[in-house]
C-alpha positions as CSV (number, residue, x, y, z in Angstrom):
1,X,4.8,11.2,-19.5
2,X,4.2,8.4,-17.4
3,X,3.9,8.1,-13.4
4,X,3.2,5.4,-10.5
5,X,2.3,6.0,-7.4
6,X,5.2,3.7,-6.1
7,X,3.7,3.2,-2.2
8,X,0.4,2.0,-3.3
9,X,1.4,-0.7,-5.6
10,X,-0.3,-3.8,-5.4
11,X,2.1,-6.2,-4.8
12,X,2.6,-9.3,-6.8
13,X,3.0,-13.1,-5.9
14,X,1.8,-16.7,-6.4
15,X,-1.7,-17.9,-4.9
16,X,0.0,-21.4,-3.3
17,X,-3.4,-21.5,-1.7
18,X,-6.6,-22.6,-3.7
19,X,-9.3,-20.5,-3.3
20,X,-12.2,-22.3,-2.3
21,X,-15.7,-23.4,-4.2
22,X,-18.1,-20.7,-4.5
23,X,-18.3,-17.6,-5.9
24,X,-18.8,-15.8,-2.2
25,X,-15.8,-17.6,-0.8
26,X,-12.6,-15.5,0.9
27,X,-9.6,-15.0,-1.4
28,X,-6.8,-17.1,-0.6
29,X,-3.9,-15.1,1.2
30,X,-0.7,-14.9,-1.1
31,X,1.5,-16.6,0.6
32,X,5.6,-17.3,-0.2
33,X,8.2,-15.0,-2.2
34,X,6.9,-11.8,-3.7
35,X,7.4,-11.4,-7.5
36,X,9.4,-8.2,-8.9
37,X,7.0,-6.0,-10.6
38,X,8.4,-4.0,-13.7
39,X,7.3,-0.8,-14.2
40,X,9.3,0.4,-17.4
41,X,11.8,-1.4,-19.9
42,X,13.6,0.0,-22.8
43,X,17.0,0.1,-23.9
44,X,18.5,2.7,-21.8
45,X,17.0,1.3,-18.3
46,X,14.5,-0.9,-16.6
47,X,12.5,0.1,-13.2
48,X,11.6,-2.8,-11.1
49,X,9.8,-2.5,-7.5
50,X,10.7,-5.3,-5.2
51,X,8.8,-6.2,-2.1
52,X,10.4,-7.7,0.7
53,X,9.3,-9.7,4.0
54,X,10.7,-9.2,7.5
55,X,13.8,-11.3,7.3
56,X,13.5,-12.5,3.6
57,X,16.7,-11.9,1.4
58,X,18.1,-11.8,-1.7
59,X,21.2,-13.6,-1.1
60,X,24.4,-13.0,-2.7
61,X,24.3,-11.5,-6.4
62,X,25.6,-9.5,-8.9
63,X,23.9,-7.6,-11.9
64,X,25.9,-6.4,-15.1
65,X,23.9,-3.7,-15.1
66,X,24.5,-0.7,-13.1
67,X,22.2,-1.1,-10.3
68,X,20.7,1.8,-8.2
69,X,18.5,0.9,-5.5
70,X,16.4,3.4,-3.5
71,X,14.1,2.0,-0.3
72,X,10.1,3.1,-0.6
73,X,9.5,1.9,2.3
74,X,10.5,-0.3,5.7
75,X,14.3,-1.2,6.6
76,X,16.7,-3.3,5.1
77,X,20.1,-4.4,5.3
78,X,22.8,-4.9,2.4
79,X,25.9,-6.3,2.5
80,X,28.6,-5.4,-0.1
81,X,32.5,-5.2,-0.1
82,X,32.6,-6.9,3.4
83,X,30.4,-4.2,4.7
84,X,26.8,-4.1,6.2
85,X,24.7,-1.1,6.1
86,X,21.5,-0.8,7.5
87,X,18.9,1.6,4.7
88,X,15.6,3.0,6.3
89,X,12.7,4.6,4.2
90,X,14.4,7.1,1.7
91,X,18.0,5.8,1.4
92,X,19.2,5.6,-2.1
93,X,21.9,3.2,-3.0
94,X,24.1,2.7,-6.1
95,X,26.2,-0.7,-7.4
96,X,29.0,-1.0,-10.1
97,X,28.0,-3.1,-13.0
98,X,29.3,-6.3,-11.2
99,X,29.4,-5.5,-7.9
100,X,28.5,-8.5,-5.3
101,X,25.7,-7.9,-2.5
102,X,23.3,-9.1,-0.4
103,X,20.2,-7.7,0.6
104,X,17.8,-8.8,3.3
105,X,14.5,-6.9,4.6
106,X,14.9,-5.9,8.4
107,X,11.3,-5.5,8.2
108,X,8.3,-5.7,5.4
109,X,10.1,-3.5,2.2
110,X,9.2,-1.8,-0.8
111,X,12.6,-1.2,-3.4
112,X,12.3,0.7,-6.4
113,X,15.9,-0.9,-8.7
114,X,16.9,0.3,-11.9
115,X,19.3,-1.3,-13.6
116,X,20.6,0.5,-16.8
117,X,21.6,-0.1,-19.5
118,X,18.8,-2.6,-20.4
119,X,20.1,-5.0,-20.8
120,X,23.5,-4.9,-20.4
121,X,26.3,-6.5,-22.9
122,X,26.4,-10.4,-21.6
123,X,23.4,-10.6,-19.7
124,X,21.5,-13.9,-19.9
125,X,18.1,-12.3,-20.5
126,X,19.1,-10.2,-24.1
127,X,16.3,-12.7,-25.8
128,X,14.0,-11.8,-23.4
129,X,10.2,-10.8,-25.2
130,X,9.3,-7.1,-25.3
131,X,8.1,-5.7,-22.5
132,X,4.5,-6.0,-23.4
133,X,4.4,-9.3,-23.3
134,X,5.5,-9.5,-19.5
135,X,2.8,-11.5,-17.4
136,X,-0.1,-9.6,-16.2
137,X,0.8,-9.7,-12.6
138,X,4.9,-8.9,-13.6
139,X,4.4,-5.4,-14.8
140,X,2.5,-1.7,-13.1
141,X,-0.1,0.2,-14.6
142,X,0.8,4.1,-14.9
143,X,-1.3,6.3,-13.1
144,X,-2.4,8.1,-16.7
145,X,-3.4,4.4,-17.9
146,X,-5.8,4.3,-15.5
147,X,-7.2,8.2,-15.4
148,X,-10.4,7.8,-17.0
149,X,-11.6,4.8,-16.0
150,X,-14.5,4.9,-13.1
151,X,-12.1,4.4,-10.3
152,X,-13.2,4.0,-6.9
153,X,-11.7,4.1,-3.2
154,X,-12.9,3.1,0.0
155,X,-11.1,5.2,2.6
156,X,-11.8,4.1,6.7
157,X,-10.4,7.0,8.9
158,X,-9.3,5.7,12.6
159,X,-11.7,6.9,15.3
160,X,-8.7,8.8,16.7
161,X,-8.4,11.2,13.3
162,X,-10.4,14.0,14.5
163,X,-8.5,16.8,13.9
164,X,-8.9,18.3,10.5
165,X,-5.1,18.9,9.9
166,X,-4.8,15.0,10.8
167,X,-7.6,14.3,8.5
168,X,-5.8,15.9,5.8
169,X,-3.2,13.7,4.4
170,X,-5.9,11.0,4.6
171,X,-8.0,13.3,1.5
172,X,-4.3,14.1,0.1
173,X,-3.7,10.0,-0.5
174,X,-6.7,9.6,-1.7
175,X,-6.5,12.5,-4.3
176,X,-3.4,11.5,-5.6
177,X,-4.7,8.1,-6.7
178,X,-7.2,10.6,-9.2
179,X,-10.5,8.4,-8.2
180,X,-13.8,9.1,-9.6
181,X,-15.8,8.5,-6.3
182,X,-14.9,7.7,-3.0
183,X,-16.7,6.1,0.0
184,X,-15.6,7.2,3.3
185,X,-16.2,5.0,7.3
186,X,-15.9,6.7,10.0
187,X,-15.7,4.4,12.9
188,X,-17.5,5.1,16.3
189,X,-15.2,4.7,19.0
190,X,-16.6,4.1,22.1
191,X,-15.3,3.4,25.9
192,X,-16.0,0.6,28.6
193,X,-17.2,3.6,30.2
194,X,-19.7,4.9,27.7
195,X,-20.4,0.4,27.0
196,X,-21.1,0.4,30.7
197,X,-23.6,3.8,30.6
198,X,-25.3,2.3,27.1
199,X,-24.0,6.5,27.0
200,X,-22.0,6.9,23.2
201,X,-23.6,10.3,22.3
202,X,-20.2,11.6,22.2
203,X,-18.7,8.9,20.3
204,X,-21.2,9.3,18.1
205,X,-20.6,13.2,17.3
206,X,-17.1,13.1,16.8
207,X,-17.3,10.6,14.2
208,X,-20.1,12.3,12.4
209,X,-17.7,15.3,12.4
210,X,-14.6,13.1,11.4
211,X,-16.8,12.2,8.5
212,X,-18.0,15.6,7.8
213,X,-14.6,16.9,7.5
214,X,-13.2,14.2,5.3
215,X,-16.5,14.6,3.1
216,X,-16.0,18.6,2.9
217,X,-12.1,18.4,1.8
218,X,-13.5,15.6,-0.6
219,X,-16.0,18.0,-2.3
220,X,-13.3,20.8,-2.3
221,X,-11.4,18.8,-4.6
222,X,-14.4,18.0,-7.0
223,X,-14.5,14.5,-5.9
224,X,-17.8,12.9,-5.8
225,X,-17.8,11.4,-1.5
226,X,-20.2,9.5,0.3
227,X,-20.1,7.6,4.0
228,X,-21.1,6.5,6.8
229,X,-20.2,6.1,10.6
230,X,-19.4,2.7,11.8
231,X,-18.9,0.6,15.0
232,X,-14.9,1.0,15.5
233,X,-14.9,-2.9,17.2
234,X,-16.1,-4.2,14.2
235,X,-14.9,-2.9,11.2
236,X,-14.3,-5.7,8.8
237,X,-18.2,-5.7,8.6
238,X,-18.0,-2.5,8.4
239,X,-15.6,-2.9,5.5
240,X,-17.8,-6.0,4.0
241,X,-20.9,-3.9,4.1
242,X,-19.4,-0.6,2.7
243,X,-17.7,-3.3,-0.6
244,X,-21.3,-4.8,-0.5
245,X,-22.5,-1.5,-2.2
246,X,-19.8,0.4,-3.5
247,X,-17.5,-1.8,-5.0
248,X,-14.3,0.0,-4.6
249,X,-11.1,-0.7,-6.8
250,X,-8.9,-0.1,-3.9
251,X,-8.7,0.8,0.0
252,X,-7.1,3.2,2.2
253,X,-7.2,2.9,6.0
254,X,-5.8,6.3,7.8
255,X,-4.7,5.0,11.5
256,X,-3.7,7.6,13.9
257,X,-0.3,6.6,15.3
258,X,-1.8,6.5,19.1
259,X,-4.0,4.6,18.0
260,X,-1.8,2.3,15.4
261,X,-1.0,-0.5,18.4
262,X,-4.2,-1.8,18.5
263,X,-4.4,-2.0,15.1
264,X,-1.6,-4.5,14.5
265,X,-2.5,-6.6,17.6
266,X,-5.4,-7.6,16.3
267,X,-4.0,-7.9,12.7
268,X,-6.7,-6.1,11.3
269,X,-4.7,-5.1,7.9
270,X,-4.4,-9.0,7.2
271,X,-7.8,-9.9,7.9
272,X,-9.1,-7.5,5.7
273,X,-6.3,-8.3,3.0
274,X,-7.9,-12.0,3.3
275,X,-11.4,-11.2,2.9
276,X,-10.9,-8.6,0.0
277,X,-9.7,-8.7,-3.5
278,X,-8.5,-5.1,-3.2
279,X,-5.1,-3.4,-2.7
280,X,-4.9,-2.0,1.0
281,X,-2.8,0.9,1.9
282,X,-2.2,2.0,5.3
283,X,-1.4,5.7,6.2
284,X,-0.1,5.8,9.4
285,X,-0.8,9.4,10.7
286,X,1.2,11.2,13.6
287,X,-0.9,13.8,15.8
288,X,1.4,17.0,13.5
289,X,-0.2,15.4,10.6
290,X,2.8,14.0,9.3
291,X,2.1,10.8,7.4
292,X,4.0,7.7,6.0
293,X,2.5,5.0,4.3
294,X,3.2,1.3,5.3
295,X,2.0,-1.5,2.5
């Protein structure tokens, strides 16, 4: 048996930017068309995850494999048989061997495409080399692959996670990833009032608690947890700090949705995917608990 944890995926694309000298120097951004990751080959199907940008496409096509597409994530739009149809997160979609159509992200996707069978009689790619010799960054690692090795997460919870059934699917995302330690931030959020009254006592508490909590359901599950509180208007140091001494193999940030707005205004998910090497998944969190996870 083998398994992928299809929302966490790194995703895969060409550095067009060079890194600069210096072994401390930020990672260059990836920047331009994201590359199809496979995730398993043989003859009787392939599984491919394809990552989309707001408004990218793939125009016009046709496979002569029967294609069935299912969206992981976002919203796009495809366009077959003179038709338009708009797919959100969770719509499953199937093509004839043949069958013309367009495809263009209405906002950042995630695809999962199999096309089967692999390949099909005619198609240009029948001399194609096994799948093990795919490119590194062209293929997915199966969860089981990586079970065993010392895997680490950094998980930040959003200083508006507080409640323990909120916290929750924050300890549940981690847990599925099977990590053998985690470090957990839990930013201080604090006021202009309580800035104003040098007064953050409070702010203070509830993060220690917010930490607390996510330690606790952490040890429940056997997982070996550490943290720390940090300064919510700074947490790329936070971040930089936390990396400095626990090297972490990927990282999590749980963002209440209240609280997601200012998150995305100050573009805090691509700052930190420009500083840092690591995958970043963000688990956007509604006050029921109710979580969906946005790459």
């Amino acid at each position: 048996m083998k398994s992928w944890h299809l929302p966490s995926l790194a995703g895969s694309s060409d550095k067009q930017i060079a890194r600069e000298p210096g072994a401390d120097a930020p990672r260059a951004p990836s920047v331009g068309r994201q590359k199809p990751r496979v995730l398993f080959s043989s003859p009787e199907c392939r599984i491919i995850i394809v990552d989309l940008l707001r408004g990218e496409d793939m125009a016009d096509h046709r496979v002569r494999e029967r294609a069935v597409v299912e969206v992981i994530s976002g919203r796009i739009s495809i366009e077959a048989a003179e038709k338009i149809m708009e797919c959100e997160t969770g719509t499953l979609v199937t093509f004839d061997p043949g069958e013309r159509h367009a495809v263009r992200g209405i906002d950042d996707a995630r695809l999962l495409l199999m096309l089967a069978p692999w390949p099909a009689a005619g198609h240009n790619s029948a001399s194609e080399a096994p799948h093990h010799h795919l490119p590194a960054n062209a293929t997915a690692e199966p969860i089981e692959d990586a079970i065993g090795k010392h895997k680490r997460i950094l998980l930040v919870v959003d200083p508006t996670i507080s409640d323990t059934r909120v916290v929750r699917p924050s300890v549940r995302a981690v847990v599925e990833r099977h990590p053998a330690e985690v470090y957990v931030i839990a930013p201080i959020f604090t006021t202009h009032l309580h800035w104003a009254t040098n007064d953050d006592a409070d702010a203070i508490a509830d993060a220690e608690q917010r930490l607390a909590t996510a330690l606790q359901q952490l040890y429940d599950r056997d997982i070996e947890a550490d943290g720390t509180v940090g300064v919510a208007d700074d947490v790329l140091t936070a971040i930089g700090d936390a990396l400095a001494q626990f090297p972490a193999d990927e990282i999590i940030i749980a963002v209440h949705a209240d609280h997601d707005r200012h998150w995305r205004e100050r573009n805090l998910a691509g700052k930190i995917r420009s500083h840092h090497s690591q995958p970043l998944t963000e688990l956007l969190v509604e006050a029921d608990g109710v979580a969906s996870v946005r790459t």
